[in-house]
PAZALUM-360991 format. One line per 8 residues: number of its first residue (from 0); their letters; for each residue x, y, z of N, C-alpha, C. Coordinates in steps of 0.2 Angstrom, whole numbers. Layout:
NUM) a) X Y Z X Y Z X Y Z  ...
//
This chain:
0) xxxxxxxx) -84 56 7 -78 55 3 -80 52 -4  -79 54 -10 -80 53 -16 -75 48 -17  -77 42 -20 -73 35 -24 -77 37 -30  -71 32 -34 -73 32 -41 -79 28 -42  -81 20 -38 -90 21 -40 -94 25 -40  -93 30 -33 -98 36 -35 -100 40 -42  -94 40 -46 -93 42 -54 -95 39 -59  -97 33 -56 -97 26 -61 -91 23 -64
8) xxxxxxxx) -87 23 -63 -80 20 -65 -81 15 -60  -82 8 -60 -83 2 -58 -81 -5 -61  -72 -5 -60 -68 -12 -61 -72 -15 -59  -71 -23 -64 -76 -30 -62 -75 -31 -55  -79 -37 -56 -78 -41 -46 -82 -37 -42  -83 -42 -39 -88 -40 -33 -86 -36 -26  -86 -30 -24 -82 -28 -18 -84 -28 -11  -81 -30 -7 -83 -30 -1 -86 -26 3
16) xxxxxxxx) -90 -26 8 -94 -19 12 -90 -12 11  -84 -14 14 -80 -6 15 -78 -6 8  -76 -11 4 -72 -8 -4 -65 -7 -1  -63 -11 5 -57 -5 4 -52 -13 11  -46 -13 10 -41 -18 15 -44 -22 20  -48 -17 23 -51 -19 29 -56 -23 28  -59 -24 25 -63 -28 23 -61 -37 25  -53 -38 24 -50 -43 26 -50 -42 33
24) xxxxxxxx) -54 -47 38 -54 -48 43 -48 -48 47  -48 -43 52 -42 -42 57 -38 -37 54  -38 -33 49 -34 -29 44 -35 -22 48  -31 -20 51 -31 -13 54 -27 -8 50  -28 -2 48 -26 5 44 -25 11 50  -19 14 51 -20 20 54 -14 25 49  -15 32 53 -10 37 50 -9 41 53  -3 45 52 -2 50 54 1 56 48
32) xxxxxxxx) -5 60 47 -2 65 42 1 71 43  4 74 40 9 80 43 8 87 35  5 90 39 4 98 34 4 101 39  11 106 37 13 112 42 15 117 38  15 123 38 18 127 32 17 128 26  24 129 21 24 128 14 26 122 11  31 120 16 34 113 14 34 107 16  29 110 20 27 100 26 21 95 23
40) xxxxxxxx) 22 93 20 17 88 16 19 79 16  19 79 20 19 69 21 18 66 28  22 64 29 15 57 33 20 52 33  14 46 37 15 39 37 10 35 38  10 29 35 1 25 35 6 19 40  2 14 41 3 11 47 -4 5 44  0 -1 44 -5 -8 41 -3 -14 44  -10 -16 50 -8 -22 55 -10 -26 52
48) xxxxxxxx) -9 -31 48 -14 -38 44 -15 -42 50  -14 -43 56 -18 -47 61 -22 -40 68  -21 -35 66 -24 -29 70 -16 -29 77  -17 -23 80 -14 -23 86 -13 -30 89  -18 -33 91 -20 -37 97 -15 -44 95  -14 -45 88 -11 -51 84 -3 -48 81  -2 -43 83 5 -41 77 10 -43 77  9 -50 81 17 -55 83 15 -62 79
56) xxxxxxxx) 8 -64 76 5 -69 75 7 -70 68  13 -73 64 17 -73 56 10 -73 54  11 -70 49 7 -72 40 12 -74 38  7 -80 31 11 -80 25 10 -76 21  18 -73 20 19 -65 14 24 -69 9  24 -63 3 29 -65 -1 29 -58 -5  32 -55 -8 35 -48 -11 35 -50 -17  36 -43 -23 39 -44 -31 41 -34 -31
64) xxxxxxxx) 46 -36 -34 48 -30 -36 49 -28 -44  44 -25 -46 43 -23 -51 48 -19 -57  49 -13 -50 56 -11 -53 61 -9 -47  66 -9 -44 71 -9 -38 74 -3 -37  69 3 -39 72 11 -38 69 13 -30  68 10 -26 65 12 -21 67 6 -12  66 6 -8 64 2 -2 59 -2 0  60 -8 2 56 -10 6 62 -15 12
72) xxxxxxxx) 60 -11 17 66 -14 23 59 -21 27  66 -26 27 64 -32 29 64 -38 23  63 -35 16 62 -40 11 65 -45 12  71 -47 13 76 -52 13 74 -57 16  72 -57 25 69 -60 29 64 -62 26  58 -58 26 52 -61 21 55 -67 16  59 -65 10 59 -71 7 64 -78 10  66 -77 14 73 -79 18 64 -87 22
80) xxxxxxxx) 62 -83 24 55 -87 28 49 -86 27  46 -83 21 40 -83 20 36 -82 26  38 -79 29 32 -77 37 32 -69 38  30 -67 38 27 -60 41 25 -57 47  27 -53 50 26 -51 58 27 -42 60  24 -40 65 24 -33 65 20 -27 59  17 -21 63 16 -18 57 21 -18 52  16 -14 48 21 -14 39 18 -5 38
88) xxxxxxxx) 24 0 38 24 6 37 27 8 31  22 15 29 24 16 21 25 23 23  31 27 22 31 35 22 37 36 15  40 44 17 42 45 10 49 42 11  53 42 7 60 41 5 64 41 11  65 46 13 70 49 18 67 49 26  63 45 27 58 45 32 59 36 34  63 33 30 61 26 32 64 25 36
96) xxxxxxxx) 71 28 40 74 26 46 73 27 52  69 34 52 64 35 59 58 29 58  54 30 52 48 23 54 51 16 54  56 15 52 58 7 54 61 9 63  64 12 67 64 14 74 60 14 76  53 18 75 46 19 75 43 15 79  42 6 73 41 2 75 46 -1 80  51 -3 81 54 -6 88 50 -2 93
104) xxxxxxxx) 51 5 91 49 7 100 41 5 101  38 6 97 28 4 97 30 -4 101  34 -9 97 35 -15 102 38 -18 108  43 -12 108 44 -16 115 41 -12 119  36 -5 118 31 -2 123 28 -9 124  24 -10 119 18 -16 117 20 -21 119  24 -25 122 26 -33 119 34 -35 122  35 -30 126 45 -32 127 46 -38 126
112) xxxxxxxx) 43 -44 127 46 -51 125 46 -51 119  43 -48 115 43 -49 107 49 -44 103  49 -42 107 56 -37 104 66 -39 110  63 -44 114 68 -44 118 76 -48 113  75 -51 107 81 -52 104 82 -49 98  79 -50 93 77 -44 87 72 -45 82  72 -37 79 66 -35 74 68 -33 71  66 -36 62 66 -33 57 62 -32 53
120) xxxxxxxx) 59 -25 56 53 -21 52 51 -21 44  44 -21 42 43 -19 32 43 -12 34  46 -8 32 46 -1 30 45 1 23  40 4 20 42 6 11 41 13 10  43 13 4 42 22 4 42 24 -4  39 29 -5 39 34 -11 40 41 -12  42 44 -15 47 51 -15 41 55 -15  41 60 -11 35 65 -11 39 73 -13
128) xxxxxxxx) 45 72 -14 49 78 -14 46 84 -19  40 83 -24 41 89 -27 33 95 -21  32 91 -17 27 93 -15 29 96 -6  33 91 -6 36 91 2 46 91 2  45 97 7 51 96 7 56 90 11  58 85 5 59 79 9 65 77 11  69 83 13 79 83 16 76 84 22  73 88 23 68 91 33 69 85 34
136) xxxxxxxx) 71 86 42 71 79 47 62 79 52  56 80 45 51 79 50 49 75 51  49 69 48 44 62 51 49 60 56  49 60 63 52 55 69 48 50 71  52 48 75 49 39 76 42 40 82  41 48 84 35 46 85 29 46 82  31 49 76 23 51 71 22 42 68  28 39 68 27 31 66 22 29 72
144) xxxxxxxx) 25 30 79 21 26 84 14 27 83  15 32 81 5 39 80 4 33 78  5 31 71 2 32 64 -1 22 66  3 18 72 1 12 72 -4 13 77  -5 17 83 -9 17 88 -15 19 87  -14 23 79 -21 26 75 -26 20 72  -20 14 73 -24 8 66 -30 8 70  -34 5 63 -44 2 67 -43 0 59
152) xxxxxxxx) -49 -6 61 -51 -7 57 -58 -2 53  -63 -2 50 -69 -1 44 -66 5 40  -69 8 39 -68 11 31 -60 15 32  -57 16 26 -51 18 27 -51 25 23  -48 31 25 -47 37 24 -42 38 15  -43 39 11 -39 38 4 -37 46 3  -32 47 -3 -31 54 -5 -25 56 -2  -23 62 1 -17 65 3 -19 63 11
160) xxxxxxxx) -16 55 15 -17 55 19 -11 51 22  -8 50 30 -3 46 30 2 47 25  5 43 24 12 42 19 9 44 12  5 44 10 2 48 3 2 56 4  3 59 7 0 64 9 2 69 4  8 68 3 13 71 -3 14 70 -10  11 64 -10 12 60 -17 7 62 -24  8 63 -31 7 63 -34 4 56 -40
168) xxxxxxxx) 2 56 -44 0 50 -46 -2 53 -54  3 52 -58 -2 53 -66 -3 61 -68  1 66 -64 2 72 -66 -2 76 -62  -8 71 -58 -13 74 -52 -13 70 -46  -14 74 -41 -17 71 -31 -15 68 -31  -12 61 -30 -12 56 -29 -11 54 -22  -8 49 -20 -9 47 -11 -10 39 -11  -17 39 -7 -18 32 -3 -23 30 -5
176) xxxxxxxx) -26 25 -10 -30 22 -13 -31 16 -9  -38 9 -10 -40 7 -6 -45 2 -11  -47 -4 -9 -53 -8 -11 -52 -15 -10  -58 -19 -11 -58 -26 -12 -62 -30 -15  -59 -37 -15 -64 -40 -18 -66 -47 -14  -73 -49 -15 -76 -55 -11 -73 -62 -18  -71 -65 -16 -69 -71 -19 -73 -76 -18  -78 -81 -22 -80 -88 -19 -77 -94 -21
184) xxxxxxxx) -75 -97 -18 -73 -103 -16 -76 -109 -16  -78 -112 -19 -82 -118 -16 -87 -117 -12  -88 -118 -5 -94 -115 -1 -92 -108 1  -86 -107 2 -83 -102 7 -82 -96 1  -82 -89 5 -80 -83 2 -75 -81 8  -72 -77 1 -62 -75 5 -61 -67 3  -61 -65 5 -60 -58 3 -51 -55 2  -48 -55 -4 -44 -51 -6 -43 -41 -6
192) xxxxxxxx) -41 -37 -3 -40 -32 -2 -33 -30 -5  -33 -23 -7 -26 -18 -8 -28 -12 -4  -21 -11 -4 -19 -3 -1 -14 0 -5  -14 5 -8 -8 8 -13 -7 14 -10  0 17 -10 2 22 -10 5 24 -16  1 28 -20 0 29 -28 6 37 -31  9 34 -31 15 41 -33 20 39 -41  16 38 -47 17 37 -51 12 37 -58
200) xxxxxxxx) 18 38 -63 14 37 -70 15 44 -70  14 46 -80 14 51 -83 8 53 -85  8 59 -86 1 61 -87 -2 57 -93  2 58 -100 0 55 -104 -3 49 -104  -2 43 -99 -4 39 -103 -10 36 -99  -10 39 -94 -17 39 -88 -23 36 -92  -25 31 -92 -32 27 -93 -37 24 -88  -43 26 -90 -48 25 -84 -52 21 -87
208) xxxxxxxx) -55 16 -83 -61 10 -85 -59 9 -93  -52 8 -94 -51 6 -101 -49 11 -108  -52 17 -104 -53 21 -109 -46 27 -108  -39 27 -116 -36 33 -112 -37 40 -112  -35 42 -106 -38 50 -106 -33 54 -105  -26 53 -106 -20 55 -105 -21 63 -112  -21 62 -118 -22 67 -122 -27 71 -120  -34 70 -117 -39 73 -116 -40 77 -110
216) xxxxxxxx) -33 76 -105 -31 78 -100 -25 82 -96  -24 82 -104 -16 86 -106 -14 91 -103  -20 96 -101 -20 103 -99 -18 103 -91  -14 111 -90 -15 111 -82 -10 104 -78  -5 105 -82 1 97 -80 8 103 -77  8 106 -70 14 108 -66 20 106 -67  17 99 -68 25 95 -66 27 94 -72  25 98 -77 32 98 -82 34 103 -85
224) xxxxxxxx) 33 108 -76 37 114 -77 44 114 -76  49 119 -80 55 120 -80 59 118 -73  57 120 -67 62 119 -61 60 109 -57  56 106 -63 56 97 -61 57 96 -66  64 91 -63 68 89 -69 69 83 -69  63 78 -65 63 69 -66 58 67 -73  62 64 -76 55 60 -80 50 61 -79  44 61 -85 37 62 -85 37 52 -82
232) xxxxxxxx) 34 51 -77 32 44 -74 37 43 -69  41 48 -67 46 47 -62 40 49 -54  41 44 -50 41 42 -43 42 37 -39  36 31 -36 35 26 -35 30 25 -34  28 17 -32 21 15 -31 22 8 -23  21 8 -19 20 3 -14 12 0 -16  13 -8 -16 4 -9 -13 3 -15 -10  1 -16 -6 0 -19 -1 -7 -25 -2
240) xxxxxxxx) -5 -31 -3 -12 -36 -4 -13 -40 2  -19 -41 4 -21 -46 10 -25 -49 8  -25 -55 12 -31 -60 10 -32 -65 15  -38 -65 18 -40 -72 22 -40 -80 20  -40 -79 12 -40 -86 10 -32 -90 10  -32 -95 12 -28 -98 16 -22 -99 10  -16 -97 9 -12 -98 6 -5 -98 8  -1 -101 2 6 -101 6 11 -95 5
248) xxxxxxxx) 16 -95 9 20 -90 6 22 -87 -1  24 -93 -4 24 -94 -13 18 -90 -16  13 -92 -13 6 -92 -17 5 -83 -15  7 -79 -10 7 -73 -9 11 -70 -13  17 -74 -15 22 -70 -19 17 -70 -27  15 -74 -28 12 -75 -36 5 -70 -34  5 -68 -30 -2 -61 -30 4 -56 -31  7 -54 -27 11 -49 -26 15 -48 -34
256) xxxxxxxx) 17 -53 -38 16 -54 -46 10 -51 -48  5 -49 -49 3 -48 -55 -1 -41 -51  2 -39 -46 0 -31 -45 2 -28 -51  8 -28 -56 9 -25 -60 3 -26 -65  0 -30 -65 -7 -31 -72 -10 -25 -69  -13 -24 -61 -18 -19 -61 -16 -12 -62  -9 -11 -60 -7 -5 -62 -8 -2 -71  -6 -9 -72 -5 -7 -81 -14 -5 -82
264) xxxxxxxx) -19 -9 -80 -24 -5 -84 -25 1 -82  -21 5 -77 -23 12 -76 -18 16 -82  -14 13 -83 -11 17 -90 -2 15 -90  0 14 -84 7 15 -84 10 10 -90  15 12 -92 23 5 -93 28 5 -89  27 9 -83 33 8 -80 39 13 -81  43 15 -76 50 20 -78 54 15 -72  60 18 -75 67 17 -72 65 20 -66
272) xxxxxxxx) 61 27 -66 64 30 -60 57 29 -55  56 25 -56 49 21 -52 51 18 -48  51 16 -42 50 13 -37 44 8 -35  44 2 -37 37 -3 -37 38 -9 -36  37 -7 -31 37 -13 -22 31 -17 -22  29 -23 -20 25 -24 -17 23 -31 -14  20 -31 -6 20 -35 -3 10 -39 -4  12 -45 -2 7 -48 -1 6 -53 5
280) xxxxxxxx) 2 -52 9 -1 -59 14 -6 -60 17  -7 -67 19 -12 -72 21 -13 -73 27  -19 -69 30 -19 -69 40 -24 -75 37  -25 -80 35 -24 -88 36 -20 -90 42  -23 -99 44 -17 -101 48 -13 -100 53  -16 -97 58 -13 -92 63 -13 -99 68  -6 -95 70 -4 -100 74 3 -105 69  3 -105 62 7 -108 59 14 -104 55
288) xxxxxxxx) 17 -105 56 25 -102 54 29 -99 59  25 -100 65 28 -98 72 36 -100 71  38 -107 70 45 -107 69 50 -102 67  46 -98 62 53 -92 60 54 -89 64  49 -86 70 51 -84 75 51 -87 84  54 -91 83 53 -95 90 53 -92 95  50 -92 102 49 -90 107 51 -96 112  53 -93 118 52 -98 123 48 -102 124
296) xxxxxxxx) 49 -109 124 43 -114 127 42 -116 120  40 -114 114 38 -118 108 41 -123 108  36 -129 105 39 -136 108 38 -140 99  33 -136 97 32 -138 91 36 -142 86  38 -148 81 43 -150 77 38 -150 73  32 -150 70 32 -150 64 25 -145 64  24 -141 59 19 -136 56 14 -139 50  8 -137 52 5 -139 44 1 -132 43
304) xxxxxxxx) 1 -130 37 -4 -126 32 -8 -129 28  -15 -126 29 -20 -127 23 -20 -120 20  -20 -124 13 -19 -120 7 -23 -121 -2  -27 -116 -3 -28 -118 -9 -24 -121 -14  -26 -125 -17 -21 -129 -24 -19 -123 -27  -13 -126 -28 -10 -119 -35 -15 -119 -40  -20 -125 -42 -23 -126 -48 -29 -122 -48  -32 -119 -42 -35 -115 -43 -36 -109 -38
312) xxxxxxxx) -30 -107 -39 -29 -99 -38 -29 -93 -43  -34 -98 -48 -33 -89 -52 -40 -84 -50  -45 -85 -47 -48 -82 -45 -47 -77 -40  -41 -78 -36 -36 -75 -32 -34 -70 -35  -31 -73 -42 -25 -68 -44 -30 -61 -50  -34 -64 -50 -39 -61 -55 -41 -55 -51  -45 -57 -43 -47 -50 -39 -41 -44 -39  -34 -49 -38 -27 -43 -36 -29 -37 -43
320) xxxxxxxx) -29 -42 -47 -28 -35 -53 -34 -30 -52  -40 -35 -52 -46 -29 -49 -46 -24 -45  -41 -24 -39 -44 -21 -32 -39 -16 -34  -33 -20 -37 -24 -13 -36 -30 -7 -43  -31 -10 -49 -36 -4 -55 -40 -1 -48  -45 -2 -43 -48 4 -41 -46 7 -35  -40 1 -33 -36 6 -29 -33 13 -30  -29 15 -35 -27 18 -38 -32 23 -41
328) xxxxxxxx) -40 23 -45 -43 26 -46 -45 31 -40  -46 27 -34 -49 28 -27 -43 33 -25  -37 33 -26 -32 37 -22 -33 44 -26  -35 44 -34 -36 49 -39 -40 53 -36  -47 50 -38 -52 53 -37 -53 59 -30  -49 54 -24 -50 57 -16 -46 64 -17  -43 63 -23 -37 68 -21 -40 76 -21  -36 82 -18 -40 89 -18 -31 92 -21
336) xxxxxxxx) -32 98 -24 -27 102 -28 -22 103 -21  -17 103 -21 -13 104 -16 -5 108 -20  -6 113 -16 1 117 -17 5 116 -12  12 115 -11 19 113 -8 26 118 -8  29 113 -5 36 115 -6 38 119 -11  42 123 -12 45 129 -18 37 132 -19  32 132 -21 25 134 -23 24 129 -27  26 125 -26 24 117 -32 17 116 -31
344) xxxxxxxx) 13 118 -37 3 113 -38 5 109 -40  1 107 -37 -2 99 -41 -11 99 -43  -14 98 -48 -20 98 -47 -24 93 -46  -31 93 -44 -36 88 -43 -35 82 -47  -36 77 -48 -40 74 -54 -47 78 -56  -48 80 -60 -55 82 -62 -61 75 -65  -64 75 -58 -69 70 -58 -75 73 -59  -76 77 -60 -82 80 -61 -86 75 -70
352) xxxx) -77 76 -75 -79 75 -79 -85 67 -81  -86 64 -75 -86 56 -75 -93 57 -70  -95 61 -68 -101 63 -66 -109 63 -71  -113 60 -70 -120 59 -72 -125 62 -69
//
C-alpha cells in the first residue's frame, strides 16, 4: 500500500512504527466494506481505544464540532462526563441507526452486564451519496457487528475501506486515512494517533506539503458535473485522536480543537455543507472515571488522574495537527478511481506526479 511518505510528502514530527492509530497501545481498527453492484459503495470502520478485551474501561474523551452539518451520537454524554466507553463507529449518513444497534448487539453478545441498564454509543458519519446509493437500506447491524469483531490492532488498511469506502476527498478517492506521532516527555514518550474519514474539501484549493495544487490539478474534476448539485467542498469529515499520554477530559477536548489546523494545511476553509466532528481520547488512567458508569460493588468515593500540566501540552497539540495533514494525505494517496451509483467517477489522486 502506497502512503504519502513513499512520495516524499513527509509532515514534521516524528512517527510511530505503523504511522498509523494503532501505534497508540491497545488501539484496535477493523471494517466492514460493502461493494456490490453499481451502487453499493460503503461500509463501516469500527475504533476500540482500549481493544475488545477493555471496551468497558472509560477513557478521558472530549469532542469539537467544527461545523454541525453532520452526527456524532453520544456527544452529549461525552461532554455531560468526559469518559468514554464502547466502540466508536463511523459509516455513512443514513447508516448511523443500524451502527448505533450494531453496537448494543456486539455488547450484550460480549458483556451482558455491561449492557444490562443502558448504552449510549459514538456513532459518526459522512455522506457517501454521490458514489453510493445512500437511501438503500444496506449497512445493518450485522455489518457493524463485522466491522468490531474485525478490529486488531498493527497496520491499518487506508483508502476506500470501512466507512470511507464511498467518500470523496478534494474532488478525488478519498476514504480512510491514518498516522501518528511519538511525543517526548520528560523521560517518557507518548504516542498521539488520527484516524480520518476524509470526505471533504474543493478541488481548488487542495495543498500538499504546503504547496497549493488545487489550479494544477484542475483537470478531470466529475464532480462538477451538471447532475451534482452540492457545493464545491460539500461533504464531511470525522477524526478520531488517541493518545496514551495521560490527560484529562478537557485536555482531550483542546486536541480535538485544533484538528481544524491539520485539516487547513491540506487546503480547506471549511463549507456549511461540511460536516466536521471530532473526537479525542486518552486510554491513560485506566481504572479512573469508572464513576460515570457505575457497576455493582464499586465502592470507590473518590477518583484520582494523572495528567500532564496544561502548561505543557503543546507538544501534544502540535503532533494532532501533524498526524490529521498526513492523515488525510494517506486517505488520498491510497485512493484507486472508483465509479458508483448513477455511473458517478471519481478519480485517483494522481500520485505518480510526487514520485522520484
Amino acid at each position: 500500500m502506497t502512503r504519502a511518505r513513499d512520495l516524499g510528502i513527509a509532515p514534521p514530527g516524528r512517527p510511530g512504527p505503523l504511522d498509523a492509530i494503532t501505534d497508540v497501545p491497545g488501539v484496535e481498527v477493523g471494517y466492514t466494506t460493502l461493494v456490490e453492484g453499481e451502487s453499493v459503495r460503503t461500509g463501516v470502520t469500527a475504533v476500540l481505544p482500549r481493544g475488545r478485551a477493555g471496551f468497558a474501561t472509560p477513557c478521558a474523551a472530549g469532542t469539537f464540532s467544527l461545523n454541525g452539518n453532520g452526527e456524532m451520537t453520544g456527544s452529549a454524554w461525552l461532554a455531560e462526563t468526559g469518559a468514554l466507553t464502547l466502540p466508536v463507529l463511523i459509516t455513512n449518513t443514513h447508516a448511523v441507526g443500524p451502527c448505533h444497534r450494531g453496537v448494543i448487539d456486539w455488547v450484550v453478545r460480549e458483556r451482558p452486564d455491561v449492557a444490562a441498564e443502558w448504552l449510549l454509543p459514538v456513532v459518526a458519519e459522512t455522506w457517501d451519496g454521490y458514489l453510493n446509493d445512500i437511501n438503500a437500506p444496506t449497512v445493518h447491524t450485522g455489518h457493524a457487528v463485522a466491522a468490531i469483531d474485525a478490529a486488531r490492532g498493527g497496520p491499518v488498511a487506508e483508502g476506500g475501506v470501512g466507512g470511507g469506502t464511498g467518500m470523496t476527498c478534494y474532488g478525488f478517492k478519498g476514504g480512510t486515512g491514518t498516522a501518528s506521532r511519538v511525543v517526548g516527555y520528560g523521560a517518557d514518550d507518548y504516542t498521539v494517533g488520527a484516524l480520518v474519514q476524509a470526505n471533504f474539501g474543493a478541488r481548488a484549493e487542495l495543498t500538499v506539503a504546503g504547496r497549493p495544487q488545487g489550479t494544477l490539478l484542475a483537470a478531470d474534476n466529475p464532480m462538477d458535473e451538471t447532475d451534482w448539485l452540492a457545493p464545491a467542498g460539500a461533504g464531511s469529515v470525522i477524526v478520531l485522536i488517541g493518545t496514551d499520554a495521560p490527560l484529562l477530559p478537557g485536555q482531550c477536548a483542546a486536541l480535538a480543537r485544533r484538528v481544524p489546523l491539520g485539516l487547513s494545511r491540506t487546503g480547506t476553509s471549511g463549507s456549511h455543507f461540511s460536516g466536521d466532528l471530532f473526537l479525542a481520547f486518552s486510554t491513560a488512567n485506566p481504572g479512573a472515571l469508572t464513576s460515570a458508569f457505575p457497576r455493582p460493588g464499586d465502592a470507590a468515593e473518590y477518583e484520582s488522574l494523572r495528567f500532564v500540566p496544561w502548561g505543557r501540552i503543546d507538544p501534544f497539540l502540535e503532533a494532532v495537527t501533524q498526524v490529521v495533514e498526513e492523515a488525510v494525505l494517506n486517505a488520498l494517496v491510497a485512493g484507486v478511481e472508483t465509479t458508483g451509483h448513477r455511473g458517478r467517477r471519481v478519480p485517483a489522486f494522481p500520485a505518480h506526479r510526487w514520485l522520484h
